[in-house]
DSSP file (Angstrom, degrees, kcal/mol; ACC not computed):
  #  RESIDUE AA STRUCTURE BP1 BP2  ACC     N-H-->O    O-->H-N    N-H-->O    O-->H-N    TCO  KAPPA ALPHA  PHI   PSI    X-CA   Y-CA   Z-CA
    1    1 A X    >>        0   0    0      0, 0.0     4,-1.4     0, 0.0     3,-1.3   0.000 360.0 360.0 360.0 -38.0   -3.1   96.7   12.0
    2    2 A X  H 3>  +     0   0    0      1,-0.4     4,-2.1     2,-0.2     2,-0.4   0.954 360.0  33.8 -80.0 -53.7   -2.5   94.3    9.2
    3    3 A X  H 34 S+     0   0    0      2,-0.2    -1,-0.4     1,-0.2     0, 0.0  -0.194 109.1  61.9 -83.6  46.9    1.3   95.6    8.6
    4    4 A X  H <> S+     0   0    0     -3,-1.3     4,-2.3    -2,-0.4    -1,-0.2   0.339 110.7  42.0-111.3 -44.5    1.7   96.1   12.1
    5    5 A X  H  X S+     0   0    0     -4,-1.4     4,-1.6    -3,-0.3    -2,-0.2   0.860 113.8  51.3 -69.8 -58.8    0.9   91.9   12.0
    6    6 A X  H >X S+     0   0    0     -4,-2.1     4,-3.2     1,-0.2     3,-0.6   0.938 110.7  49.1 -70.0 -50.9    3.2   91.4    8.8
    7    7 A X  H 3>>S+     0   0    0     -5,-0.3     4,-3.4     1,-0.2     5,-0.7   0.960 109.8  51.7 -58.0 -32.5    6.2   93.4   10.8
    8    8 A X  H 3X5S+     0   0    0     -4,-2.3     4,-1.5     1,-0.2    -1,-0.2   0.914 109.9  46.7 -58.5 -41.4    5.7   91.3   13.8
    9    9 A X  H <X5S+     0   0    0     -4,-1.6     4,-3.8    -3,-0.6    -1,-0.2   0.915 111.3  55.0 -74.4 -36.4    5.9   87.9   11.7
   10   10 A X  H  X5S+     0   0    0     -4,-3.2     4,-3.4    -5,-0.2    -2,-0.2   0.946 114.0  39.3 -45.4 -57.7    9.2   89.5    9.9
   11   11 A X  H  X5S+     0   0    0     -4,-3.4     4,-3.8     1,-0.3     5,-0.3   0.996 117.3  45.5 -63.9 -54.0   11.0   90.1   13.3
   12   12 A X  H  X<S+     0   0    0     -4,-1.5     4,-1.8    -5,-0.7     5,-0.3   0.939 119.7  50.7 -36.8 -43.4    9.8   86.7   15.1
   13   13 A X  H >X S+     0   0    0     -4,-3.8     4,-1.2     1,-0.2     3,-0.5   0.980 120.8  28.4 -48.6 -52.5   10.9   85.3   11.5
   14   14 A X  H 3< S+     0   0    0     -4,-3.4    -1,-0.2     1,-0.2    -2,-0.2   0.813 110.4  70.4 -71.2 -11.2   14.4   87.0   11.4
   15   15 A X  H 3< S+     0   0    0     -4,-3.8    -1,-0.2     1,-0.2    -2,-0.2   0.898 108.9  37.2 -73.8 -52.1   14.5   86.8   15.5
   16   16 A X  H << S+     0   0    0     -4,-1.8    -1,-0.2    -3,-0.5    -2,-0.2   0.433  89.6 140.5 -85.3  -9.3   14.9   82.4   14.9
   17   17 A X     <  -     0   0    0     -4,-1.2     2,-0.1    -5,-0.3     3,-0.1  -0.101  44.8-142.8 -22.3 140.4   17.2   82.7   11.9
   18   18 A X    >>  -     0   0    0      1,-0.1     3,-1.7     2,-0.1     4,-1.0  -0.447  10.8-159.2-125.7  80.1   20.1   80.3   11.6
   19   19 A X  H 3> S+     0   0    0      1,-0.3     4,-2.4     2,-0.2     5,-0.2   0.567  93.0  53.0 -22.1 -35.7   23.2   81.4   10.2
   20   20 A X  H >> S+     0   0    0      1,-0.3     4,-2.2     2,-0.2     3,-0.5   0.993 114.5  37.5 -79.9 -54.4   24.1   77.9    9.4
   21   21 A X  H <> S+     0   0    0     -3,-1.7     4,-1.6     1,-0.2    -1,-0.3   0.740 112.9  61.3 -85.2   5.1   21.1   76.9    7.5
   22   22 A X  H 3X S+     0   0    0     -4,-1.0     4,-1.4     2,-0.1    -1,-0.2   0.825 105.3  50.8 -57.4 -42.6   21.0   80.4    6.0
   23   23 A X  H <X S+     0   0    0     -4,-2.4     4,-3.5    -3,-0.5     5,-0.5   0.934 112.0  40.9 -62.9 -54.8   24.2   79.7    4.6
   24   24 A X  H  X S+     0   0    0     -4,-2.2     4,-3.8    -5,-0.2     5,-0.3   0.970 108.5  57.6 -65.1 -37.3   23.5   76.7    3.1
   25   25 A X  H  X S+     0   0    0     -4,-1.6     4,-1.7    -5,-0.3    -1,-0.2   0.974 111.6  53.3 -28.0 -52.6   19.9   77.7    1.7
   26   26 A X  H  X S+     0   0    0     -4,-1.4     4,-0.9     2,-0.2    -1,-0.2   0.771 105.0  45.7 -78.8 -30.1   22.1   80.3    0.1
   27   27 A X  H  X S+     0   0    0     -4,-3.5     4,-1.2     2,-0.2     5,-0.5   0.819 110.5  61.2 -47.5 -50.0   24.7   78.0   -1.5
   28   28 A X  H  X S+     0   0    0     -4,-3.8     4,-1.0    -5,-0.5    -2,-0.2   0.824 106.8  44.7 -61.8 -24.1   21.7   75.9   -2.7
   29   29 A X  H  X S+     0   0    0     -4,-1.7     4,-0.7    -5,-0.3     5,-0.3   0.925  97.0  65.0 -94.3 -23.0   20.8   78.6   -4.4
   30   30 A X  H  < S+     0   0    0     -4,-0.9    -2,-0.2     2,-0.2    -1,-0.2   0.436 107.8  52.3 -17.5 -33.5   23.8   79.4   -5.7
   31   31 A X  H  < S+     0   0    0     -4,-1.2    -2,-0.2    -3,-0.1    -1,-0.2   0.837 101.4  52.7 -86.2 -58.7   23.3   76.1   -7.5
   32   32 A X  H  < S+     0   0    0     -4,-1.0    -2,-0.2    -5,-0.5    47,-0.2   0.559 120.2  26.6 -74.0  -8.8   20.3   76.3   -8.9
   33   33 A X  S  < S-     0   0    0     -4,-0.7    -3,-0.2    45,-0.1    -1,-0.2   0.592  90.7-119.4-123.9 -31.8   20.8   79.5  -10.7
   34   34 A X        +     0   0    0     -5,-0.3     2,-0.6     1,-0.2    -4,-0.1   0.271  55.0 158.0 146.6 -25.0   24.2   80.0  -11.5
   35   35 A X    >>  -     0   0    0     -6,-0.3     3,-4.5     1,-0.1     4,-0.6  -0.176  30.9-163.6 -42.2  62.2   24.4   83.1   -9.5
   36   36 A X  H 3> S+     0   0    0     -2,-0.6     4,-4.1     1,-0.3     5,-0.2   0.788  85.7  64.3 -33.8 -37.2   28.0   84.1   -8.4
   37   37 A X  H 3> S+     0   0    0      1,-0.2     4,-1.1     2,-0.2    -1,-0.3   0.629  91.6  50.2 -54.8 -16.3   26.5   86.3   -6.1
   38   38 A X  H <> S+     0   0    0     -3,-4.5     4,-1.1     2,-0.2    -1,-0.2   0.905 111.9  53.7 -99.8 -32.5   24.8   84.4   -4.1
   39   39 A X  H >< S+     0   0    0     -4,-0.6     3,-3.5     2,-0.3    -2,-0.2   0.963 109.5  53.5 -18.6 -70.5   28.4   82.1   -3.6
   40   40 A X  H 3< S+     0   0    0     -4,-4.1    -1,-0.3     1,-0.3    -3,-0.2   0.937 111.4  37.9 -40.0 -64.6   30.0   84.9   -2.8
   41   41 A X  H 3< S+     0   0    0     -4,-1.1     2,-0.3    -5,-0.2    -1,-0.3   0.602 120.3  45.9 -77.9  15.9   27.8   85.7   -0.4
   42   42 A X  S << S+     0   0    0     -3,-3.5   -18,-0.1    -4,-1.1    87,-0.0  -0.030 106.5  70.7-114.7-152.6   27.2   81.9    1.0
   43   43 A X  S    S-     0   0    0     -2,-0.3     2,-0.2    87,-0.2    88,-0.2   1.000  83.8-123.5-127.0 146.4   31.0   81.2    1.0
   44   44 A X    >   -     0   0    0     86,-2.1     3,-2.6     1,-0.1    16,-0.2  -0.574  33.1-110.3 -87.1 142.0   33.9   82.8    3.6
   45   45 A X  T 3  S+     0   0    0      1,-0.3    15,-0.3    -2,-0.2    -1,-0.1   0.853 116.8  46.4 -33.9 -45.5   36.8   84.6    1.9
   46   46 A X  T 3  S+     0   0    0     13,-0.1    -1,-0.3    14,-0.1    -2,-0.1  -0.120  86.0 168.6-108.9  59.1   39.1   82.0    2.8
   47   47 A X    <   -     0   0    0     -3,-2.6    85,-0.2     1,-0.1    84,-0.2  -0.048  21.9-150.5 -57.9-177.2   37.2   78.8    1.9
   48   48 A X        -     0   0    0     82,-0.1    85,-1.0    11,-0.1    -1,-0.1  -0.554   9.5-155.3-168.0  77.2   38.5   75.8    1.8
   49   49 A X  B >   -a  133   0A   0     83,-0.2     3,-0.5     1,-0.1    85,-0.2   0.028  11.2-175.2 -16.7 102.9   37.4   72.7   -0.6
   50   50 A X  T 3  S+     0   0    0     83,-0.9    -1,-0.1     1,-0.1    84,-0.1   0.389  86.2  39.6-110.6  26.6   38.6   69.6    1.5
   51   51 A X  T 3  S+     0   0    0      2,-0.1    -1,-0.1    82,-0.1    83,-0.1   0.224  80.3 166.7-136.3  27.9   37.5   67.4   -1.6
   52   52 A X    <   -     0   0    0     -3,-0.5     6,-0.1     1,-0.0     3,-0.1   0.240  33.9-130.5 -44.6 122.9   38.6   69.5   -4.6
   53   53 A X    >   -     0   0    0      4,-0.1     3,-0.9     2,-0.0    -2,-0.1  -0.415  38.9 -81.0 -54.3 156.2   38.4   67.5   -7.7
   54   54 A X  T 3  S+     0   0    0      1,-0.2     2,-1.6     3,-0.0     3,-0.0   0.020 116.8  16.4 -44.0 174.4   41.6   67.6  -10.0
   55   55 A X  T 3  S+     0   0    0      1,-0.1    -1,-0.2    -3,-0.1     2,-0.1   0.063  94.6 108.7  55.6 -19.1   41.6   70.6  -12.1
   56   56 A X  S <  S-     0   0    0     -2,-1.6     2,-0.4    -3,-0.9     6,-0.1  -0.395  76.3-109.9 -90.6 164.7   39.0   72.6  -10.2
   57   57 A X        -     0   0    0      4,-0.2     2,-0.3     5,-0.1     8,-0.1  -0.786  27.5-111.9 -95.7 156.4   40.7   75.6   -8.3
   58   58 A X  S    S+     0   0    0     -2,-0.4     3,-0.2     4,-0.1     2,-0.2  -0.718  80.4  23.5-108.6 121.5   40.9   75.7   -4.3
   59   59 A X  S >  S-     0   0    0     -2,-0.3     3,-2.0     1,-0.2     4,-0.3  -0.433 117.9 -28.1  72.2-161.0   38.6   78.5   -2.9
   60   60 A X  T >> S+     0   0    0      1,-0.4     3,-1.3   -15,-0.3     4,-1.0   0.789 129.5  55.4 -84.6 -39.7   35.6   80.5   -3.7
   61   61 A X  H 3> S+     0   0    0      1,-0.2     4,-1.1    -3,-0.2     5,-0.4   0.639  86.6  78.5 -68.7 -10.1   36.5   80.2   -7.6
   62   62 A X  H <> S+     0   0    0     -3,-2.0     4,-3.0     2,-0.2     3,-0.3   0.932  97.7  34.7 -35.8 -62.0   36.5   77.0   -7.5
   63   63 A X  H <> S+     0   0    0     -3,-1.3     4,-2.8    -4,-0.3     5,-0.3   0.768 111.5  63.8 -83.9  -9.6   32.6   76.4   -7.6
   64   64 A X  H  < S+     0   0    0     -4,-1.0    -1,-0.2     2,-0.2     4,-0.2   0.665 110.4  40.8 -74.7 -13.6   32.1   79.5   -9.8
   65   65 A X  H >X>S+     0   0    0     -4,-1.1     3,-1.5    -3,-0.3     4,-1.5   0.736 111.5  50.3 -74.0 -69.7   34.1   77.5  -12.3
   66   66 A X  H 3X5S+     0   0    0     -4,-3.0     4,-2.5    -5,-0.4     5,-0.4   0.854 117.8  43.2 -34.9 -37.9   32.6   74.1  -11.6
   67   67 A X  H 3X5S+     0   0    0     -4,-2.8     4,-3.2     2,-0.2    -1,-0.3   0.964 111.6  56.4 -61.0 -43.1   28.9   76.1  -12.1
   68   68 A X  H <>5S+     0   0    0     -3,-1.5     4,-0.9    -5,-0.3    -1,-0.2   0.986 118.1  34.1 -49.0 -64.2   30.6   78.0  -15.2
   69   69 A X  H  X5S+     0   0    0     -4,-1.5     4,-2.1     1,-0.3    -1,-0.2   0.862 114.9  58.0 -71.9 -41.2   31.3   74.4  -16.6
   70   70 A X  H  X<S+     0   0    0     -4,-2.5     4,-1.2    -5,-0.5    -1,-0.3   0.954 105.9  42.6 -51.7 -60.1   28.4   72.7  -15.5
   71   71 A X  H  < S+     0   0    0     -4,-3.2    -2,-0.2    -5,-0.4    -1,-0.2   0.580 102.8  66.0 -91.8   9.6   26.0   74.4  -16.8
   72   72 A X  H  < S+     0   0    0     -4,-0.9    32,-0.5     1,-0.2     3,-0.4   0.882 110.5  43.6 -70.2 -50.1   27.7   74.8  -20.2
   73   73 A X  H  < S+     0   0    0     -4,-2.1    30,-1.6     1,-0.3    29,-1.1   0.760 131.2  22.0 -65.7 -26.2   27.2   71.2  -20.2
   74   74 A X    ><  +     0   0    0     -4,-1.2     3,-1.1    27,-0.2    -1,-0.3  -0.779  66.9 177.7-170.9  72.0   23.2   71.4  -18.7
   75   75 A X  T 3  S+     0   0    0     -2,-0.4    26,-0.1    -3,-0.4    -1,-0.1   0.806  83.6  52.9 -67.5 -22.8   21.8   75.0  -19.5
   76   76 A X  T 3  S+     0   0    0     24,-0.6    -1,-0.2     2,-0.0    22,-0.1   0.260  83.1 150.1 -85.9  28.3   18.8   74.0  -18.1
   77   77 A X    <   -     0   0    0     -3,-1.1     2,-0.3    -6,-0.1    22,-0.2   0.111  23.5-167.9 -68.9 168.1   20.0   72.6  -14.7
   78   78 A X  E     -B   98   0A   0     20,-1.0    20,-2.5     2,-0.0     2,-0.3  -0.968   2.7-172.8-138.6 140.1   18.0   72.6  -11.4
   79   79 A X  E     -B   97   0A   0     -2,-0.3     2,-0.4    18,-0.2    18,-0.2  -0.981   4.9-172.0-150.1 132.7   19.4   71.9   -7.9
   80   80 A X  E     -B   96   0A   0     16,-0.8    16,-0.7    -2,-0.3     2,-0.6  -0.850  24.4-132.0-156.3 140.6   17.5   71.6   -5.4
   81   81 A X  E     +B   95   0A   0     -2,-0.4    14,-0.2    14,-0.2     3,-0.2  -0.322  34.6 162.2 -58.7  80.4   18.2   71.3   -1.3
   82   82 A X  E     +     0   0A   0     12,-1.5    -1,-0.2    -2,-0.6     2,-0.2   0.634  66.2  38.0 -79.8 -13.1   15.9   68.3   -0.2
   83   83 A X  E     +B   94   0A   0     11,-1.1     2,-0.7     2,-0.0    11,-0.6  -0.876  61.5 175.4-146.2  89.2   17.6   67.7    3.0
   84   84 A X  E     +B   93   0A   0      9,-0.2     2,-0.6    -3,-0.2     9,-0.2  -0.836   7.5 174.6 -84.0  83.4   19.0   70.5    5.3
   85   85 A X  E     -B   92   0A   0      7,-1.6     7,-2.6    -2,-0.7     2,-0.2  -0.906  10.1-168.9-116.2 126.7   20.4   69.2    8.7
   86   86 A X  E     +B   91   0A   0     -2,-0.6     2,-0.4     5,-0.2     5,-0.2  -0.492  11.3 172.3-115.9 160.2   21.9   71.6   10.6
   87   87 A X  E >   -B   90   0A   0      3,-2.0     3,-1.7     1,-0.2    -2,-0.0  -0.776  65.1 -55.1-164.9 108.5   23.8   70.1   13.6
   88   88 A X  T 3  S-     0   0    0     -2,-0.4    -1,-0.2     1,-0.3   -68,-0.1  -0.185 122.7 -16.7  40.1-118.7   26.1   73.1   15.5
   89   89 A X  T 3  S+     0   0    0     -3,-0.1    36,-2.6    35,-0.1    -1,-0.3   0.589 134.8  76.1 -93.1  11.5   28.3   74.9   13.0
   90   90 A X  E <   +BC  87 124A   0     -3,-1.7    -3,-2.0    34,-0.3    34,-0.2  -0.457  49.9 171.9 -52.9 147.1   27.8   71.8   10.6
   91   91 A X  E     -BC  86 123A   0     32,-1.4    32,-2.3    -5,-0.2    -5,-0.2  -0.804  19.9-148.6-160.2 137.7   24.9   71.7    9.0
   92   92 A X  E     -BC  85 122A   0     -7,-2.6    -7,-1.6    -2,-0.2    30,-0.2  -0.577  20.2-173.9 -91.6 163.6   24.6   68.2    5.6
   93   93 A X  E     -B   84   0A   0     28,-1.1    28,-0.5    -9,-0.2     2,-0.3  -0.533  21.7-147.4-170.5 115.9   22.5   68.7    2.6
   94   94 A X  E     -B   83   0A   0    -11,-0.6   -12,-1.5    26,-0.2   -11,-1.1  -0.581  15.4-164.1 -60.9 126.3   21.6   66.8    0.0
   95   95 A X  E     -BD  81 119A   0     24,-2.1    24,-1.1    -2,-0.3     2,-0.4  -0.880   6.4-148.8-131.5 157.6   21.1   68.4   -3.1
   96   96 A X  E     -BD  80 118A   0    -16,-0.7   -16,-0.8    -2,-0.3     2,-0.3  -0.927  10.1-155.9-133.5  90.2   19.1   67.0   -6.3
   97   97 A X  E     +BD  79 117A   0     20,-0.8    20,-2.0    -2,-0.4     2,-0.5  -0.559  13.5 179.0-119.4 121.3   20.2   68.0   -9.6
   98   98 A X  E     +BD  78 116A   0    -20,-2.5   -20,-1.0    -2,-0.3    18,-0.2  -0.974  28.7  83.0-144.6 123.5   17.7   67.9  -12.5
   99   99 A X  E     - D   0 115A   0     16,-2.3    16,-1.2    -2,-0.5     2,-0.2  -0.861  60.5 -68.1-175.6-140.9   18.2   69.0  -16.4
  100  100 A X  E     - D   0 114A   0     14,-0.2     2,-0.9    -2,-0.2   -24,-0.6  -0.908  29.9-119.3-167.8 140.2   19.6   67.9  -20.0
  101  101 A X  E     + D   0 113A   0     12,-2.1    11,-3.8    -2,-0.2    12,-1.1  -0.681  59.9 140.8 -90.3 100.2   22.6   67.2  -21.5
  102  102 A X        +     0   0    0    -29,-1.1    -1,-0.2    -2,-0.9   -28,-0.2   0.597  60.3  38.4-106.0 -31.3   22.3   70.0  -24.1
  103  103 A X  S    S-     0   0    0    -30,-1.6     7,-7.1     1,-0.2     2,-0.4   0.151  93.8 -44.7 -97.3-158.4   25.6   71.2  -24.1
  104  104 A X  E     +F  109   0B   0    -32,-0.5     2,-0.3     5,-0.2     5,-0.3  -0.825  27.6 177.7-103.1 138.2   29.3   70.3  -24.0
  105  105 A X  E >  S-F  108   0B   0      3,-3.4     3,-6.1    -2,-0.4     2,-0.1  -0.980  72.1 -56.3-121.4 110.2   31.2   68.0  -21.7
  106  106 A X  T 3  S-     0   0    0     -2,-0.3    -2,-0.0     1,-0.3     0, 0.0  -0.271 123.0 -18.7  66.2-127.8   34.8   68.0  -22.7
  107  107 A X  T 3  S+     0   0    0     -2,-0.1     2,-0.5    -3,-0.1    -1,-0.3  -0.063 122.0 106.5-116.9  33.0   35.1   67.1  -26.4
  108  108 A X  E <   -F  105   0B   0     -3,-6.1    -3,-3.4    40,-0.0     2,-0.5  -0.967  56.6-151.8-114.8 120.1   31.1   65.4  -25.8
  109  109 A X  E     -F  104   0B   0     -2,-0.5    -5,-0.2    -5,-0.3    -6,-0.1  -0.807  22.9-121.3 -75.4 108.0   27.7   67.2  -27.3
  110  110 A X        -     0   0    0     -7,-7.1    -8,-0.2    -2,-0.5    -1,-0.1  -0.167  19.4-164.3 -64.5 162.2   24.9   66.7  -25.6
  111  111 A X        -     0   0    0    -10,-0.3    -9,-0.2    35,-0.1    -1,-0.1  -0.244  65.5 -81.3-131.9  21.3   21.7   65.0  -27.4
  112  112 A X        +     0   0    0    -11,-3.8     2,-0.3     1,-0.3   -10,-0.2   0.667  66.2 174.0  87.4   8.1   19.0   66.0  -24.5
  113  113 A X  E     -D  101   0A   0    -12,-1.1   -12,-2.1   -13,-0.1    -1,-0.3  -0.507  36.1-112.7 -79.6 132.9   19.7   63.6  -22.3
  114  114 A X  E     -D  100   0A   0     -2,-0.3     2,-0.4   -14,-0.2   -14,-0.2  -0.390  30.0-152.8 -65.9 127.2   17.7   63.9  -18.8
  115  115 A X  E     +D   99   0A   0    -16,-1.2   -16,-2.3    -2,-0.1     2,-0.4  -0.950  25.9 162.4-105.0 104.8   20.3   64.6  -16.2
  116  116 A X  E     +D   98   0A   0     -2,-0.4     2,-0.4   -18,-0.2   -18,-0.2  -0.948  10.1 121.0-145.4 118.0   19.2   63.3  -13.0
  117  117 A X  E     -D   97   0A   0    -20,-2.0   -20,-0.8    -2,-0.4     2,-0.2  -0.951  43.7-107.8-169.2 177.1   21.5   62.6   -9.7
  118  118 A X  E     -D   96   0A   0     -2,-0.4    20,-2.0   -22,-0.2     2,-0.3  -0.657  18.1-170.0-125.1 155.3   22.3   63.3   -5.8
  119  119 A X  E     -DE  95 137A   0    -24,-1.1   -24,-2.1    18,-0.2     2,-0.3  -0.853   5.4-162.4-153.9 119.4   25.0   65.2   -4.1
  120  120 A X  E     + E   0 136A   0     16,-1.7    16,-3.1    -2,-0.3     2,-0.3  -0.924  17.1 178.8-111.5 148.5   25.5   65.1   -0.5
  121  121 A X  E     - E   0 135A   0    -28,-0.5   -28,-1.1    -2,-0.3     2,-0.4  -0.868  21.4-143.8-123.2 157.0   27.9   68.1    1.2
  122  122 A X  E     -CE  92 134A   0     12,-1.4    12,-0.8    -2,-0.3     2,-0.3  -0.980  14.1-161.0-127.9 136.6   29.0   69.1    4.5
  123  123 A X  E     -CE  91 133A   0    -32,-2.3   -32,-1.4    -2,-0.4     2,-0.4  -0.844  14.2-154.0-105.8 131.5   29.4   72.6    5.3
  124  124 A X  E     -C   90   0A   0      8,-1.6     7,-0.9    -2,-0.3     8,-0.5  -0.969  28.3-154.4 -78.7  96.6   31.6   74.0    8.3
  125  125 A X  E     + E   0 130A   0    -36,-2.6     2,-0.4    -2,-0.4     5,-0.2  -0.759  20.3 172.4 -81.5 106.8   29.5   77.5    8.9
  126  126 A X  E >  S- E   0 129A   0      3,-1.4     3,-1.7    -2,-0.3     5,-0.1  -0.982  76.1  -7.5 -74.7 129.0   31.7   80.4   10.6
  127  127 A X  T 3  S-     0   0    0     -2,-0.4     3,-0.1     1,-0.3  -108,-0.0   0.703 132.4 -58.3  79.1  27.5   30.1   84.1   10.8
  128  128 A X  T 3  S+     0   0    0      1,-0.2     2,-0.4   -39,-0.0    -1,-0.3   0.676 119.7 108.1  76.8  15.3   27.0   82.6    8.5
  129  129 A X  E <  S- E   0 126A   0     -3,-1.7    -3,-1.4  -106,-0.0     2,-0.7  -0.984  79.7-110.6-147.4 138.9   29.4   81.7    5.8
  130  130 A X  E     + E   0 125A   0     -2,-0.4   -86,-2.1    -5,-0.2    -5,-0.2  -0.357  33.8 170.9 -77.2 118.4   30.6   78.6    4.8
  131  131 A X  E    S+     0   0A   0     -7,-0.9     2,-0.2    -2,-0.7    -6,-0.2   0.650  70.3  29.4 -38.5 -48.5   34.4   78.1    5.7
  132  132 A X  E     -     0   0A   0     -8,-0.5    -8,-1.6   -85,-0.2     2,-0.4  -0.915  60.0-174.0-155.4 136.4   34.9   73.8    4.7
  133  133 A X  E     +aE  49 123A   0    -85,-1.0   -83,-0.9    -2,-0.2     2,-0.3  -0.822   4.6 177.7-114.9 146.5   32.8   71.9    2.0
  134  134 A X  E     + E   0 122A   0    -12,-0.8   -12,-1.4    -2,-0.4     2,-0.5  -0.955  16.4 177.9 -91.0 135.0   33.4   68.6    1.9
  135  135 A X  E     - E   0 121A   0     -2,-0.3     2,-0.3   -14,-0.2   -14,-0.2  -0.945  29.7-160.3-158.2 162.9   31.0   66.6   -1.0
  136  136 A X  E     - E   0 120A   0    -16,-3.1   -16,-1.7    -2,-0.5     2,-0.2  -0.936  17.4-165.3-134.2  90.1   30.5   63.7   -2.3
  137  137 A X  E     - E   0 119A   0     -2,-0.3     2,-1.7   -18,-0.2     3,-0.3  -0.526  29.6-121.1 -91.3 157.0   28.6   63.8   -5.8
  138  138 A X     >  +     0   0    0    -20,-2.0     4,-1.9    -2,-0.2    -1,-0.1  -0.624  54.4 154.7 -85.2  69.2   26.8   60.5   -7.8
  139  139 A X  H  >  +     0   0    0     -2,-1.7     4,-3.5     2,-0.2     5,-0.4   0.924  62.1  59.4 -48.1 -47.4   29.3   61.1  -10.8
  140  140 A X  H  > S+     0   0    0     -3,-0.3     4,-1.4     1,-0.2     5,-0.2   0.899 105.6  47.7 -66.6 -45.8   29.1   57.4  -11.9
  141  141 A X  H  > S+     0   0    0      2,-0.2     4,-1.0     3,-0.1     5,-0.2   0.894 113.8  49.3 -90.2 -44.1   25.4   57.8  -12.3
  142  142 A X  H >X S+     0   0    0     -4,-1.9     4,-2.2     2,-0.2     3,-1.0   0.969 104.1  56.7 -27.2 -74.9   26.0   61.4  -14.5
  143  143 A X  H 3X>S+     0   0    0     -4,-3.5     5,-1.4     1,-0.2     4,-0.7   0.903 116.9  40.5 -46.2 -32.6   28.6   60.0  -16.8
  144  144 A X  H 3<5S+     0   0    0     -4,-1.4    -1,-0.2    -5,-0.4    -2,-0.2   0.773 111.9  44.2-105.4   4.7   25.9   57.5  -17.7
  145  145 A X  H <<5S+     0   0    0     -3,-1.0   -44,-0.2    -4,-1.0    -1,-0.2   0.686 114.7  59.2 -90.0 -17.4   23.0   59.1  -17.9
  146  146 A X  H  <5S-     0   0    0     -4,-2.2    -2,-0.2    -5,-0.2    -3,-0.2   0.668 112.7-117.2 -89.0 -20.5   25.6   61.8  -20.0
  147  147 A X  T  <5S+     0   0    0     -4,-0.7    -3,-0.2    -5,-0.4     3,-0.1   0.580  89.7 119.1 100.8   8.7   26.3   58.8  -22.4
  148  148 A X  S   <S+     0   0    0     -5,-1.4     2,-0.2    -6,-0.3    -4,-0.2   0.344  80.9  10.7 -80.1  -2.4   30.0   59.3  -21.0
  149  149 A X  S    S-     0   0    0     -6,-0.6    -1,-0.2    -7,-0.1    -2,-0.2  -0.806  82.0-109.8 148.7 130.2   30.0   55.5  -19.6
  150  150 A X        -     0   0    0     -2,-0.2    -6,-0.1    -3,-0.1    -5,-0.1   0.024  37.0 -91.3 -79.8 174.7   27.9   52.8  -19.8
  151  151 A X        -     0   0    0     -7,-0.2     2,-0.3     1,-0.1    -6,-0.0   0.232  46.3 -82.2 -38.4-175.7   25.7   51.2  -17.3
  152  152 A X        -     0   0    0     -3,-0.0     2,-0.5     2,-0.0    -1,-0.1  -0.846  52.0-154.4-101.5 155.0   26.0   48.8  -15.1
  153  153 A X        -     0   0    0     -2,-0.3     2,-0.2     0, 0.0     0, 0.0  -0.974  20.2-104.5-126.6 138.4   25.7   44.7  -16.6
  154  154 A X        -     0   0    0     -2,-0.5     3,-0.2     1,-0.1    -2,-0.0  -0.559  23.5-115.1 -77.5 150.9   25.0   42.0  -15.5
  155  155 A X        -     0   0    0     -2,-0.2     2,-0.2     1,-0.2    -1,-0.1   0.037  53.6 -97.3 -70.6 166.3   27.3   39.0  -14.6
  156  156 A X        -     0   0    0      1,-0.1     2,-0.3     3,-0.0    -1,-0.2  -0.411  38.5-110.5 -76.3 115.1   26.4   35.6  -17.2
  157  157 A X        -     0   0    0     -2,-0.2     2,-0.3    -3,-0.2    -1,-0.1  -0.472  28.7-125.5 -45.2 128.3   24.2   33.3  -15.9
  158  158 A X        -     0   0    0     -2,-0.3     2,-0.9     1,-0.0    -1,-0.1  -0.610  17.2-139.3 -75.3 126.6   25.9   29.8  -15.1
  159  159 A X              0   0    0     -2,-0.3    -1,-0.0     1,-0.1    -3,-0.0  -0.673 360.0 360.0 -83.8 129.2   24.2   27.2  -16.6
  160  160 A X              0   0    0     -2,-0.9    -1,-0.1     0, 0.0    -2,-0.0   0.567 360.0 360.0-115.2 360.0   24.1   24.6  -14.2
């Protein structure tokens, strides 16, 4: 009875599946460990960055570099999917990215600094797999919490 009960929940589970937030779950995880595999399988053969940064390559290797490089910089990174809104074949997510700058950025050696920041994307979902990224990362708050750029200051009082 009791796995008759467990199968029952599986199907009802897989029965409301949503390709679109399946996909993204599965990018988000893709972030959070490093995995190429799970890219691969969250991303469509012919993606298609529509906010590629300079340098990065255009299609699925693209974020399997950026992870590569990323986490050289921040072996301990964390990402994690706080916000999932799935809206036809769109679906945003905010993701939350938590570590220490342990590594290398560029010609910079991290000194342990807590790495803490936001990224919001939008995914176009065909056939469960994402197709169009657009994202939007809080760089300016990375480069200073990475010691790469300072803070923000404030303007001088007027003495009046």
């Amino acid at each position: 009875m009791k796995a008759l009960l467990i199968a029952s929940l599986f199907a009802a589970s897989a029965a409301h599946a949503d390709p679109v937030v399946d996909a993204a779950r599965t990018y988000a995880a893709f972030w959070n460990s490093g995995d190429p595999a799970l890219a691969q399988k969250a991303l469509a053969p012919d993606f298609i960055d529509r906010t590629l940064p300079p340098g990065r390559e255009q299609g699925g290797n693209g974020p399997l570099q950026a992870s590569r490089a990323f986490r050289a910089a921040v072996p301990d990174l964390r990402a994690e999917a706080t916000h999932i809104v799935p809206h036809g074949d769109h679906v945003s997510v905010r993701l939350h990215f938590t570590g220490h700058f342990t590594g290398r950025f560029g010609d910079t050696q991290g000194a342990g600094q807590a790495i803490d920041f936001q990224a919001f994307d939008l995914y176009h979902v065909v056939d469960g797999r994402i197709a169009e990224n657009w994202h939007l990362e809080d760089n300016l708050t990375l480069l200073q919490q990475m010691g790469l750029m300072s803070g923000p200051q404030s303007a001088p009082v007027k003495k009046q």
